[in-house]
C-alpha positions as CSV (number, residue, x, y, z in Angstrom):
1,X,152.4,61.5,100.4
2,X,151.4,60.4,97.1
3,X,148.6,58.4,95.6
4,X,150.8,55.2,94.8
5,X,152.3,55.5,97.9
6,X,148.9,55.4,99.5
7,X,147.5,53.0,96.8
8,X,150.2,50.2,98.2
9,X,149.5,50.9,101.7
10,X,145.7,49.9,101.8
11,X,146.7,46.9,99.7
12,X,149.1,46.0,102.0
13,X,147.0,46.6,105.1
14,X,146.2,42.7,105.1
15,X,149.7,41.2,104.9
16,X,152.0,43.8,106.9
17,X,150.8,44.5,110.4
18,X,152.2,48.1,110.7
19,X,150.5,49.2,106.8
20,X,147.5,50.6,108.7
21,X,149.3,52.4,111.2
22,X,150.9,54.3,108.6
23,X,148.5,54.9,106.1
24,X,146.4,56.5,109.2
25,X,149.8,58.5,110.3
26,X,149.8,60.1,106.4
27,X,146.2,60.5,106.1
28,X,144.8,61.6,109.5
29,X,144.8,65.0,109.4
30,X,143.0,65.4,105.7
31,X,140.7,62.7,106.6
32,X,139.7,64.7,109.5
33,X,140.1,68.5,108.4
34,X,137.5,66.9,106.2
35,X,134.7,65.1,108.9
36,X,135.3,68.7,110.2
37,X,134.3,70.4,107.5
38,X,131.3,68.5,107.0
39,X,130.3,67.7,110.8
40,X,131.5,71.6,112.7
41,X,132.1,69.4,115.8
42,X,135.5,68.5,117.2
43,X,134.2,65.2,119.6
44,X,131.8,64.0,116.8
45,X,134.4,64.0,114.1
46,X,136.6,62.3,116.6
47,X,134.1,59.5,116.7
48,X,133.5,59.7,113.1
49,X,136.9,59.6,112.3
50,X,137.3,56.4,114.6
51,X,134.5,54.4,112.3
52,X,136.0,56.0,109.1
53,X,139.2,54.0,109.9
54,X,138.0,50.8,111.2
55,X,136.1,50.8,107.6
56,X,138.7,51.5,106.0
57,X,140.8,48.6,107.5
58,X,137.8,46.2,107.6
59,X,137.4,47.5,103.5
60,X,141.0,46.8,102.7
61,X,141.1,43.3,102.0
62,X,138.4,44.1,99.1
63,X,140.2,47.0,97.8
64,X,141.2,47.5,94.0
65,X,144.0,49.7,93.3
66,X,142.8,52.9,91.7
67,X,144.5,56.2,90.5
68,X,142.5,58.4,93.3
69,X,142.7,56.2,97.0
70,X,142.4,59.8,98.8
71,X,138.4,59.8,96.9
72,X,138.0,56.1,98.1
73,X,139.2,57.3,101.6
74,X,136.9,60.4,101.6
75,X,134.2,58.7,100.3
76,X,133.9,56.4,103.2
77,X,134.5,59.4,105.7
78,X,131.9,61.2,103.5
79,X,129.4,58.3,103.9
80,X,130.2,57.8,108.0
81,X,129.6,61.8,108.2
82,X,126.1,61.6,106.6
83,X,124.8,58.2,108.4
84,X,126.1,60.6,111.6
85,X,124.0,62.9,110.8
86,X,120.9,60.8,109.8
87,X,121.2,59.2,113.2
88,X,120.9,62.6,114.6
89,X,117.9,63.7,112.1
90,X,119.9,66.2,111.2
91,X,120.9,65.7,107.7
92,X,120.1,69.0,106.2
93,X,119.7,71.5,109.2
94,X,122.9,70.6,110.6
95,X,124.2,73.4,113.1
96,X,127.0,75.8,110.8
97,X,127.8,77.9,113.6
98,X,130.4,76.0,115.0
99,X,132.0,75.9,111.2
100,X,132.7,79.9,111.8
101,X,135.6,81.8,112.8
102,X,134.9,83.2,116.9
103,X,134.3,86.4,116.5
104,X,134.0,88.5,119.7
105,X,131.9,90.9,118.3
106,X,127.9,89.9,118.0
107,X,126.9,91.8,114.9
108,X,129.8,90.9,112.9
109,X,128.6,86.8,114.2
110,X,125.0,87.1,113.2
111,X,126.1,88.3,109.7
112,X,128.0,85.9,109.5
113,X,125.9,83.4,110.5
114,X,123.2,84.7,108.1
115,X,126.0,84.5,105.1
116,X,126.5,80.9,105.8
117,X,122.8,80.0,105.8
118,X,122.3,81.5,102.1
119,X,124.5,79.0,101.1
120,X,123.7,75.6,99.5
121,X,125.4,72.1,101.5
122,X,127.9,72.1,97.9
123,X,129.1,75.9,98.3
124,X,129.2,75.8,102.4
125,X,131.5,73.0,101.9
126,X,133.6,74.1,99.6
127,X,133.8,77.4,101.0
128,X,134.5,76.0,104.6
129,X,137.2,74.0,103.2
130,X,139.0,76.5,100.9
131,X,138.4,79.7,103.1
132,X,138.6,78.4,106.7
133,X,140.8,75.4,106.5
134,X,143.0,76.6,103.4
135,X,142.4,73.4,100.8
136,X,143.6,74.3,97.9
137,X,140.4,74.2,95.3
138,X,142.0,70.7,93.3
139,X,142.9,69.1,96.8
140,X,138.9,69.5,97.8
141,X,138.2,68.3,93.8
142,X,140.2,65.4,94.9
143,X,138.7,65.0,98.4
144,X,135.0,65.5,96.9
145,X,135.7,63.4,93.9
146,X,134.3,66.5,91.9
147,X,135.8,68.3,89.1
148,X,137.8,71.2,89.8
149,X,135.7,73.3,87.9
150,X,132.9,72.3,90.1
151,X,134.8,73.2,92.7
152,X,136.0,76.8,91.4
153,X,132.2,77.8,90.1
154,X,130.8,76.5,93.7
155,X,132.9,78.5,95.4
156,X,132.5,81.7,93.3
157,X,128.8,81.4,93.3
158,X,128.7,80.8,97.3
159,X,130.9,83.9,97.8
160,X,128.9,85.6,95.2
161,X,125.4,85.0,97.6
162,X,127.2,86.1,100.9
163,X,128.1,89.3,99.0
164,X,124.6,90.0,97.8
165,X,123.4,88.9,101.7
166,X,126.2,90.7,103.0
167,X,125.3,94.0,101.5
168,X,121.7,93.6,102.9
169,X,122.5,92.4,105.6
170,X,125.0,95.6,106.1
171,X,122.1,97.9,105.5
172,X,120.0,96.6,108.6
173,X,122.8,97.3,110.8
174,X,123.7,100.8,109.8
């Protein structure tokens, strides 16, 4: 899938009937590795992703090709994911637990739990989306319509905090 490809399949979403049913085929499962990322909740991304695509297709007759339709995608995903969570008055104390791995074991969860809430939104994401749902760090520049260094020094500095947290943490459980 590339971005011309893409590109000529939201412009053509309003003269060829089956235009939307493939760009959704291509880009389903970026568009909602992403909700995920953002939204730790497989029914509500569901729903999210539902409303993500009717914009889309209700958006494509006043589309403008552009170099990057993946951002344009994301950013309406993006944009559905936040209004989700403003209907929920949960914009910034979302629940992250649902973002981490199962662990059976319940120290090794609460650490990990405590690792994620050191975290900023920007470095949760990125880290959620490199680490645990293995975006490579320019696919979630791309996705975030950030620069990659952005992306790279988010990440570093997130991992950097859990390892300072970690290591205090560590020491209330020996």
């Amino acid at each position: 899938m590339n971005n011309r490809e893409i590109d000529q399949l939201i412009l053509n979403i309003p003269q060829i009937d089956n235009a939307f049913h493939e760009l959704y085929e291509k880009t389903r499962t970026l568009v909602f590795a992403y909700i995920m990322s953002i939204i730790k909740n497989y029914d509500d991304s569901s729903d999210i992703m539902q409303e993500t695509y009717i914009k889309i297709y209700l958006a494509s007759s006043s589309y403008h090709s552009m170099k990057k339709p993946l951002a344009w995608i994301f950013t309406i995903a993006r944009n559905e994911c936040y209004l989700h969570l403003r209907r929920r008055k949960m914009n910034q104390e979302y629940d992250d637990n649902m973002s981490l791995p199962q662990v059976n074991n319940w120290e090794t969860q609460m650490i990990l739990e405590q690792l994620f809430q050191a975290l900023n939104d920007k470095e949760r994401e990125i880290i959620i989306m490199h680490s645990l749902w293995g975006f490579k760090h320019y696919e979630i520049a791309t996705l975030l319509d950030i620069p990659l260094a952005t992306s790279l020094s988010c990440y570093r500095r997130g991992m950097k905090k859990m390892k300072e947290i970690g290591g205090r943490v560590d020491e209330r459980f020996k």
